[in-house]
SETI-665875 format. One record per residue: residue in three letters; y, x negated, z negated of N, C-alpha, C in turn. Coordinates in steps of 0.05 Angstrom, whole numbers, padded with zeros to 5 digits, always signed. Layout:
# SETI-665875
alaYXZYXZYXZ/...
//
This chain:
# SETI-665875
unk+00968+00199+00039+00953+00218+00057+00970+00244+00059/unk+00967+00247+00083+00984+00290+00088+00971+00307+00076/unk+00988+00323+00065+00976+00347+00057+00954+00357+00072/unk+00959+00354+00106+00942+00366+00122+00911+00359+00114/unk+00914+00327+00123+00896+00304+00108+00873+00313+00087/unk+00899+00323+00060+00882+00327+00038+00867+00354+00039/unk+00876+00366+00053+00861+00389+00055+00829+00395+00078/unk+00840+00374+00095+00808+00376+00110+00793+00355+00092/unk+00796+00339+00078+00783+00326+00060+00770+00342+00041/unk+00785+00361+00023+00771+00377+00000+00757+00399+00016/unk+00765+00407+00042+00739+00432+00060+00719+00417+00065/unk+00721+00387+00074+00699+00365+00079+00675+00375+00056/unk+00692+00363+00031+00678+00358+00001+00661+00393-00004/unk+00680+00407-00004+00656+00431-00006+00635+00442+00006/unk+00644+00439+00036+00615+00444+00058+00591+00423+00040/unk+00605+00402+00034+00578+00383+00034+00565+00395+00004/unk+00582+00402-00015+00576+00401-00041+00545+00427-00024/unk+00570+00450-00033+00551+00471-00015+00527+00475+00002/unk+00520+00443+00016+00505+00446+00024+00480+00433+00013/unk+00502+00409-00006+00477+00396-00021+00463+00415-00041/unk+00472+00436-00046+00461+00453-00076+00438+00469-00067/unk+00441+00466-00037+00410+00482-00021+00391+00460-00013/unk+00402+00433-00023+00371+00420-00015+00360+00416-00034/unk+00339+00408-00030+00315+00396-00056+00312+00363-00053/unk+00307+00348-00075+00308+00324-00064+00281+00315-00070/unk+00261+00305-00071+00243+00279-00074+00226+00295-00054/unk+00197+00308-00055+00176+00307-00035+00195+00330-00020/unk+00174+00327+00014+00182+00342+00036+00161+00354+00047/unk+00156+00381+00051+00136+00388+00063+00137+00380+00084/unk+00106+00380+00098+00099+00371+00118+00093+00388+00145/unk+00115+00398+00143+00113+00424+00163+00107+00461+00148/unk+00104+00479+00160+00089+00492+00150+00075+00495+00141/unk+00057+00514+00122+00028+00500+00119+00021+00533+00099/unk+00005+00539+00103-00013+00569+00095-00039+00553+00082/unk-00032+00566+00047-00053+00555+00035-00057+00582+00010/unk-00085+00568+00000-00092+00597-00020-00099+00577-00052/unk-00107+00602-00069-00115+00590-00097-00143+00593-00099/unk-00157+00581-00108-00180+00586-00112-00191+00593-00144/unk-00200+00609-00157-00195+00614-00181-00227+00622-00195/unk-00243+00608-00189-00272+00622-00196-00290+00592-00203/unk-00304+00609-00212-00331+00582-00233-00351+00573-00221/unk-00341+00581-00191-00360+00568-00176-00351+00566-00144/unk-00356+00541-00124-00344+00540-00097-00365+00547-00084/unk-00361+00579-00073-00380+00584-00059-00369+00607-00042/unk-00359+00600-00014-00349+00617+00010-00383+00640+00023/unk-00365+00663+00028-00371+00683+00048-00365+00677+00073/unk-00376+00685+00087-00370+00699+00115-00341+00704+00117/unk-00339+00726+00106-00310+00737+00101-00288+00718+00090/unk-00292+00700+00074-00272+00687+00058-00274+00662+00076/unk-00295+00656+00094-00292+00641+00111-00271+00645+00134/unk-00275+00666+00142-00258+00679+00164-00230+00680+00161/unk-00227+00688+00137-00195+00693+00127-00184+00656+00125/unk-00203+00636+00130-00188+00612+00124-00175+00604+00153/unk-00195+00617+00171-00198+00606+00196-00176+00621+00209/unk-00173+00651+00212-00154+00669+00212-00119+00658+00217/unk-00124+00651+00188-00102+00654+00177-00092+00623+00181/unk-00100+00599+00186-00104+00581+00192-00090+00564+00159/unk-00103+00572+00147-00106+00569+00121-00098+00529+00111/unk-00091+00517+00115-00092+00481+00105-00106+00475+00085/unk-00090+00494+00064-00106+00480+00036-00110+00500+00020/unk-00132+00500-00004-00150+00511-00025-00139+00495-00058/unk-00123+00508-00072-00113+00496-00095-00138+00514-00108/unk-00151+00483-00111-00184+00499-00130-00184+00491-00161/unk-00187+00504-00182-00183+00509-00196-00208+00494-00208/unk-00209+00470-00222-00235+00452-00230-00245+00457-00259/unk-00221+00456-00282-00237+00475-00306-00200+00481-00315/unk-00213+00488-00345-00187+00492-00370-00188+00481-00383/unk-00160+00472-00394-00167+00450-00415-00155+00478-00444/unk-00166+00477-00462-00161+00494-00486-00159+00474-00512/unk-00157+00491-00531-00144+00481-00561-00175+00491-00570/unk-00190+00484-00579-00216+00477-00596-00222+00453-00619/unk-00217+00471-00646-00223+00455-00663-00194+00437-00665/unk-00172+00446-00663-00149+00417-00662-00145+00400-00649/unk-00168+00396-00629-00168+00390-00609-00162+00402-00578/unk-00138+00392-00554-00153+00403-00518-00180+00393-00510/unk-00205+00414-00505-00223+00407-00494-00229+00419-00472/unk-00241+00404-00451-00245+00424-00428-00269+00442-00425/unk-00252+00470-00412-00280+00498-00418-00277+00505-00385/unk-00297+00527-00379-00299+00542-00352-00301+00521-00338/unk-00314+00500-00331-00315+00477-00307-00330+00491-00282/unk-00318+00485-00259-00331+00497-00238-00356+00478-00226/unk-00371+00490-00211-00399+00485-00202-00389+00489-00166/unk-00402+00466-00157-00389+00466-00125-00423+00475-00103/unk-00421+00491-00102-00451+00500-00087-00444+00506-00055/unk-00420+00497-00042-00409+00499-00022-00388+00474-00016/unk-00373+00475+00015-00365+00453+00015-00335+00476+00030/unk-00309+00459+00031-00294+00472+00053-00295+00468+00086/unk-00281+00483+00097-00289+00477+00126-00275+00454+00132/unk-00275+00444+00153-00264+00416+00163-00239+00425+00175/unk-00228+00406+00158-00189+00408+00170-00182+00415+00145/unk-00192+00432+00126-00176+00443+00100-00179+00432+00076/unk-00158+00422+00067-00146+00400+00041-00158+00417+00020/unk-00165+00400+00001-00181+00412-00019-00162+00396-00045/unk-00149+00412-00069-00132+00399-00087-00135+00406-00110/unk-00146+00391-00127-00164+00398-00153-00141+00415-00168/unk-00144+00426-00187-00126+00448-00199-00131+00438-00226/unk-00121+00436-00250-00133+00435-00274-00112+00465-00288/unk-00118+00479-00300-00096+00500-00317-00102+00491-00347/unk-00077+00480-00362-00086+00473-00387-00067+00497-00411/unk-00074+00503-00433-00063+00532-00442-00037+00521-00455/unk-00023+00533-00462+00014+00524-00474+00007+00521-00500/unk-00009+00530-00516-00013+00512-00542-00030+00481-00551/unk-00044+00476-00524-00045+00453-00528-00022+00426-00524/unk-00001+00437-00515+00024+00419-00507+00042+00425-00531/unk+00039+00432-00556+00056+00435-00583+00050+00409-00590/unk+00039+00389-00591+00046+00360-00597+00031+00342-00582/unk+00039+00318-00579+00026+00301-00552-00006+00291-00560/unk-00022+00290-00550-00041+00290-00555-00060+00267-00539/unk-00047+00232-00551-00051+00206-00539-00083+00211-00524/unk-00073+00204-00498-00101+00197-00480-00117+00217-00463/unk-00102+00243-00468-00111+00266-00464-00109+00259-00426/unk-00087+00255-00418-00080+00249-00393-00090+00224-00373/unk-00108+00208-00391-00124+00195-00386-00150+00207-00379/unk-00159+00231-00393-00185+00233-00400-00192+00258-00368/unk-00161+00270-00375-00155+00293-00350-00162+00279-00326/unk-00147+00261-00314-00153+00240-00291-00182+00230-00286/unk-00187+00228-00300-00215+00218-00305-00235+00238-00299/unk-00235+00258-00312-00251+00276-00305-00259+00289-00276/unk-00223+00293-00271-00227+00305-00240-00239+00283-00223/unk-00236+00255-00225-00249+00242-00206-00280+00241-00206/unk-00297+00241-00232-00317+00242-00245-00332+00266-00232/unk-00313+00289-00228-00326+00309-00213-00325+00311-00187/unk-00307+00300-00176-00311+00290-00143-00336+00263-00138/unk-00335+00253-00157-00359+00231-00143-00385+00237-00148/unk-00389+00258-00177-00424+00264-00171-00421+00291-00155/unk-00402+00297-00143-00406+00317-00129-00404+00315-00092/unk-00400+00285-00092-00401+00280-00064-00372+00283-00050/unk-00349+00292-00067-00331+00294-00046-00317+00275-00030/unk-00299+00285-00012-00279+00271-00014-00262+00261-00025/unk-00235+00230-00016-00220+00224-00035-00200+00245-00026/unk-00186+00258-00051-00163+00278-00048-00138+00268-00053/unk-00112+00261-00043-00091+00261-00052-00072+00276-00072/unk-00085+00292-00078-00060+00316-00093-00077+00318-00118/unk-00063+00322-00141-00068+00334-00159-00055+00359-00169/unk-00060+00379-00189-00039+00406-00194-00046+00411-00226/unk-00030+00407-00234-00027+00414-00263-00019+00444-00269/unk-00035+00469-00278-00017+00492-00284-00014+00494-00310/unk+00011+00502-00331+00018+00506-00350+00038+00527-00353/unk+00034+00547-00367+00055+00563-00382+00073+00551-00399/unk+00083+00524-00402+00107+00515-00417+00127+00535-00415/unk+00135+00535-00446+00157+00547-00460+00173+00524-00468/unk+00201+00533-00478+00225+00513-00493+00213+00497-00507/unk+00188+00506-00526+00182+00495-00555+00157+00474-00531/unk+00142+00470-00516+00121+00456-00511+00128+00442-00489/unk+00160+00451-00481+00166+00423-00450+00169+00403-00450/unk+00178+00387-00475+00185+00358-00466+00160+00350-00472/unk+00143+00360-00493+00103+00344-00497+00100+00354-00464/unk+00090+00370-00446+00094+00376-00425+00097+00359-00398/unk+00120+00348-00409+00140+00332-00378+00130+00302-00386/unk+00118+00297-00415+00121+00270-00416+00084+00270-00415/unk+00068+00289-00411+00046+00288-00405+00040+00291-00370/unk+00059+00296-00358+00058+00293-00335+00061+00271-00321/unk+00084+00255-00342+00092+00228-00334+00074+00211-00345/unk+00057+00218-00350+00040+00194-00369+00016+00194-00345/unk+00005+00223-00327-00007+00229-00313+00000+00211-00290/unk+00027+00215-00276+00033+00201-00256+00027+00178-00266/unk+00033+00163-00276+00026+00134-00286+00017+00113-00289/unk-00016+00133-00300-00032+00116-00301-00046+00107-00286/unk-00053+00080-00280-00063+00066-00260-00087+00083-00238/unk-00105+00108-00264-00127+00114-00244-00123+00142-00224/unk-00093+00146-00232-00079+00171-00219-00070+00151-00198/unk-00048+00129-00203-00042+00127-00184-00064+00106-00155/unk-00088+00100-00165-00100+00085-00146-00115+00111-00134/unk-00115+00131-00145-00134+00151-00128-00111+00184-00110/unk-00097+00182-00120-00074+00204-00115-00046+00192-00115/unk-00039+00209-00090-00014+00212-00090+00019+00216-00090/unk+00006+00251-00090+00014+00277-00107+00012+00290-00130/unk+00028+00292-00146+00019+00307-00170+00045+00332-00164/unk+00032+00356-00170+00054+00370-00173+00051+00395-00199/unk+00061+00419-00196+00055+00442-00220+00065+00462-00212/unk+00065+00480-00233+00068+00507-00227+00084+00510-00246/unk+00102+00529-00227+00136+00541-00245+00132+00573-00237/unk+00134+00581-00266+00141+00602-00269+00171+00624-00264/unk+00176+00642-00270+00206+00645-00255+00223+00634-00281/unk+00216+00635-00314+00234+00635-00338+00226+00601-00341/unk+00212+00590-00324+00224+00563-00320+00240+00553-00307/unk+00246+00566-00289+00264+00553-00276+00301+00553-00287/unk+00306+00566-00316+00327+00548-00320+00328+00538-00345/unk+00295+00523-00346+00304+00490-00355+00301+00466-00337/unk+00306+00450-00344+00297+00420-00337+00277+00424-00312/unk+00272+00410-00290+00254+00408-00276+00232+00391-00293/unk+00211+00393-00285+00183+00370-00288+00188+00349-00272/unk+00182+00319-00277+00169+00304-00266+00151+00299-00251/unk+00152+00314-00226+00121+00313-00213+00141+00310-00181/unk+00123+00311-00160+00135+00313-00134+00142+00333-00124/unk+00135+00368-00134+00135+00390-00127+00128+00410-00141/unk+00135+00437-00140+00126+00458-00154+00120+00479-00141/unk+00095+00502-00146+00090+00520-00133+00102+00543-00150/unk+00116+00567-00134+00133+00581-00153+00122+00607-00160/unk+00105+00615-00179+00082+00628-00182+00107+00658-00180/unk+00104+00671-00160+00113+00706-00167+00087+00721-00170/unk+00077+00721-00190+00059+00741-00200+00065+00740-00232/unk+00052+00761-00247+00064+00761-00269+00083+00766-00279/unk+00098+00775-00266+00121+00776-00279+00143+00795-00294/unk+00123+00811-00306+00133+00826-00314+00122+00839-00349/unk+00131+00850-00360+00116+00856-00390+00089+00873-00383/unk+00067+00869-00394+00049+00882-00394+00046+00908-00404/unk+00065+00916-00420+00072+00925-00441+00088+00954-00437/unk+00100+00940-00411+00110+00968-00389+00105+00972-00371/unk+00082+00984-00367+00058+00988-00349+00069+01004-00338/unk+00077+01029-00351+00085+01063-00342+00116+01057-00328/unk+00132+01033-00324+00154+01030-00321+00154+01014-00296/unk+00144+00991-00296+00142+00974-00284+00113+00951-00269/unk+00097+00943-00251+00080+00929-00238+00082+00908-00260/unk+00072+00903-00278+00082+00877-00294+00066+00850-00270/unk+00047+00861-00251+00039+00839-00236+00065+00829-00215/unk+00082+00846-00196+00104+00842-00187+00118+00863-00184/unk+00135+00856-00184+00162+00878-00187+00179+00870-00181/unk+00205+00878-00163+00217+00860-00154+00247+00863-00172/unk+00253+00881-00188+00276+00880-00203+00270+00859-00226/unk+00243+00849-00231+00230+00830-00253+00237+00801-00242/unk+00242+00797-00212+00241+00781-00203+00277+00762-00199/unk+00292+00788-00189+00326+00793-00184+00331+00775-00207/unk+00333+00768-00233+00349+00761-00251+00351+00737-00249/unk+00331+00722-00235+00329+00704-00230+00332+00690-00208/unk+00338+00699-00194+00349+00693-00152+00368+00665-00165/unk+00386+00676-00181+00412+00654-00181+00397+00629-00181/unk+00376+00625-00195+00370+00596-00202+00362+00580-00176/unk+00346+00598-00156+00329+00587-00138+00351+00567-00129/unk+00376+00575-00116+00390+00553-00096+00388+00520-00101/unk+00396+00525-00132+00398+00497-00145+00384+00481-00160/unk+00354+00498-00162+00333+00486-00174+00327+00455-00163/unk+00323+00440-00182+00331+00411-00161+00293+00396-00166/unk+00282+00408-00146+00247+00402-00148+00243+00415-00117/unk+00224+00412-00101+00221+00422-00077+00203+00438-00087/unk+00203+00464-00074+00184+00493-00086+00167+00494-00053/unk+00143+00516-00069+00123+00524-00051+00127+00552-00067/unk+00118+00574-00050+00119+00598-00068+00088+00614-00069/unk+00079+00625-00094+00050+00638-00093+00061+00670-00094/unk+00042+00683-00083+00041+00704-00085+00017+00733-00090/unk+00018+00743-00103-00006+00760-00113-00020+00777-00093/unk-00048+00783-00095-00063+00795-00074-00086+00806-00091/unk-00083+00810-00122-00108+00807-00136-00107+00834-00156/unk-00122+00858-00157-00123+00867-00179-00125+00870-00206/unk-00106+00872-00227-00112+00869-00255-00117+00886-00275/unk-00140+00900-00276-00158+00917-00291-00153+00908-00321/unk-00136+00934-00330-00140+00936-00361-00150+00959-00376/unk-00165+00956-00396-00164+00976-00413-00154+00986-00437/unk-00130+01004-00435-00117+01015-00453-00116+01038-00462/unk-00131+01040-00489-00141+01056-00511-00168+01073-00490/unk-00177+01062-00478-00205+01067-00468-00198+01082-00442/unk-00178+01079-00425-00171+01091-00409-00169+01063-00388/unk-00178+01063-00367-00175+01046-00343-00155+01038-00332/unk-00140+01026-00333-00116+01014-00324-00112+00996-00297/unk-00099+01003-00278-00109+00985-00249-00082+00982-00236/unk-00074+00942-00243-00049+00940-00223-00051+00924-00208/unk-00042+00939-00176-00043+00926-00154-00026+00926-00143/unk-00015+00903-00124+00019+00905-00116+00017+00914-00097/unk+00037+00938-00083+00035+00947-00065+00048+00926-00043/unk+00039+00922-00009+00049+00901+00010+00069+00902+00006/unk+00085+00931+00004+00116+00931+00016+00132+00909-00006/unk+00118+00917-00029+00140+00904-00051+00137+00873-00052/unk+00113+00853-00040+00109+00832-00042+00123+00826-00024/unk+00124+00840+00003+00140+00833+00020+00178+00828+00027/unk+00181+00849+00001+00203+00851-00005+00222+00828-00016/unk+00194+00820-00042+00206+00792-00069+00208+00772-00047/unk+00183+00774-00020+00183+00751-00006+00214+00744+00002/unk+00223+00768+00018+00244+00763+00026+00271+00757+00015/unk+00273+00766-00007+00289+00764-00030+00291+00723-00030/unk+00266+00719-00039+00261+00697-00057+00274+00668-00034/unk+00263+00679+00000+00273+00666+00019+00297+00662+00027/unk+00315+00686+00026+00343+00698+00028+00356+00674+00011/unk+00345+00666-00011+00362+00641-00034+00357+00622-00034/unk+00328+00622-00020+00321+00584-00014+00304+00586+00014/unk+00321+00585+00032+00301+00578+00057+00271+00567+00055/unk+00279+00542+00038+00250+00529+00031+00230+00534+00032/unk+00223+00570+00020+00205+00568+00008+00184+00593+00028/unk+00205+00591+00054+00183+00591+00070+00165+00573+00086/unk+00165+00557+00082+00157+00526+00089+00128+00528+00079/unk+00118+00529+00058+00091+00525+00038+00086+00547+00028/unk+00067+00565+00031+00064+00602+00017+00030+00594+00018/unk+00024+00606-00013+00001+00599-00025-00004+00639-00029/unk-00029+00651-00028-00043+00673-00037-00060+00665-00071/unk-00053+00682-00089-00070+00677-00099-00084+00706-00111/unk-00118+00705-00108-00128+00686-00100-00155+00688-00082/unk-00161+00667-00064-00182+00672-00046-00217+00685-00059/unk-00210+00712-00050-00242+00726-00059-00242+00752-00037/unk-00262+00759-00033-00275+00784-00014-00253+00801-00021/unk-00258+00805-00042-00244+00833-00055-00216+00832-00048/unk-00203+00820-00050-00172+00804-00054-00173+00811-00020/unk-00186+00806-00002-00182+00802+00018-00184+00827+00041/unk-00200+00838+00024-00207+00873+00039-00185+00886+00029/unk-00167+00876+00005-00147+00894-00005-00120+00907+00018/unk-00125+00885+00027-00096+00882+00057-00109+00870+00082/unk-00085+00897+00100-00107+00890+00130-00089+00867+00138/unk-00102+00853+00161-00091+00832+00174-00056+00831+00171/unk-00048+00847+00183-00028+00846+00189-00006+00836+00158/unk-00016+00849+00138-00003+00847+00116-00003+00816+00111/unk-00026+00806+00109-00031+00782+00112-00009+00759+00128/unk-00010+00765+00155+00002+00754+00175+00035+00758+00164/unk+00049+00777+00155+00073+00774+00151+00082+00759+00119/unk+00053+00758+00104+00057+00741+00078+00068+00713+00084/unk+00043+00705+00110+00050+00680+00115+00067+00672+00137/unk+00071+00694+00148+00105+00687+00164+00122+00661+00153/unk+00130+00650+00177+00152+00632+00161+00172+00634+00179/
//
């Protein structure tokens, strides 16, 4: 081969490398799609929270069904939600389970059986529909990921996940993303949180976008297809009896947005709010809204 040869060969090889390190491989969103979290102990829409679905032309509601906790040495499930409402027609409804990071310090046979089970258990005396998606949220750390990834895989698995669902996916934090991906079809890329609580007087520990920067590098090559969440919610603390109130300002959500897009196109594709309530929703006028879910 000519030199010439070898050289449009190795520019060949890098465009492609380069280009492959910006895709994601297994699930594909299905277009755009404007969705919210649902985060409360009971499904029961406003007026208002109605509006904002219709608005905003909202798809899907990641509803939040209970918690699974560490009780007694045992994960048992606490906070189960009560459905006293239905969603509007057209919008995907996708059970949520959040289970806490100390129950994933050792595997806990059947547990992922019992998870599956439940959520269906609560769709049939509750009348629903069949749902395709499932969502696992976890705070996994180094010490609780591989019990974690192999409780996910045990989830995909089993026969009553896979005859009733088709999706399983989770939630990635930003200091997950450089380990290992999960086993699931997808991840929602939670930017809230992210920052120490601890430096309140310094920093939004809810978002901040220098909290967010250290981590840009990973997005390109994270190898999982992402959806990205983003905060809309106030977090009231009290420290040494003094009132504490953090709320992200638009500009700065709007900012991480762009940031976070700027490194993975992707992840304007799927943009989740969390989370759908009155309050959350009077916080920002329309318009703030409308450029969250810009794509």
């Amino acid at each position: 081969m000519s030199r010439v040869g070898k050289l449009l060969l190795l520019l060949v090889a890098t465009v492609f490398i380069g280009c492959r390190n910006h895709e994601s491989p297994g699930y594909e969103f299905q277009g755009d799609e404007n969705s919210v979290y649902y985060w409360r102990t009971e499904l029961r829409l406003d007026s208002t929270e109605r509006a904002f679905l219709d608005r905003h032309d909202v798809k899907k509601v990641y509803c939040r069904y209970f918690d699974v906790v560490m009780r007694n040495g045992e994960p048992m499930p606490n906070a189960t939600i009560s459905f006293s409402d239905t969603l509007p027609s057209g919008v995907e409804l996708v059970p949520t389970v959040y289970i806490t990071e100390d129950c994933m310090h050792k595997p806990h046979p059947g547990l992922a059986g019992k998870l599956v089970s439940r959520v269906r258990q609560m769709n049939e005396t509750n009348d629903l529909p069949p749902f395709r998606e499932l969502q696992i949220d976890c705070d996994y750390t180094a010490r609780s990921r591989q019990v974690y990834y192999d409780f996910l895989s045990e989830i995909a698995h089993s026969p009553l996940f896979t005859s009733h669902f088709s999706l399983l996916s989770t939630t990635i934090r930003l200091h997950q993303l450089q380990m290992k991906a999960p086993p699931v079809d997808y991840g929602v890329l939670m930017l809230y949180n992210t920052g120490d609580p601890r430096r309140f007087m310094e920093r939004n520990p809810v978002l901040d976008l220098r909290d967010v920067q250290p981590y840009l590098r990973h997005l390109s090559d994270y190898p999982l297809s992402l959806a990205a969440a983003y905060p809309v919610y106030q977090w009231v603390r009290h420290i040494h009896g003094v009132r504490v109130e953090h709320t992200v300002e638009a500009d700065e959500i709007l900012r991480v947005k762009q940031a976070v897009e700027q490194e993975r196109p992707e992840l304007r594709r799927t943009i989740l709010t969390y989370h759908l309530d009155k309050e959350n929703i009077n916080r920002y006028d329309n318009e703030t809204y409308e450029k969250i879910y810009r794509h």
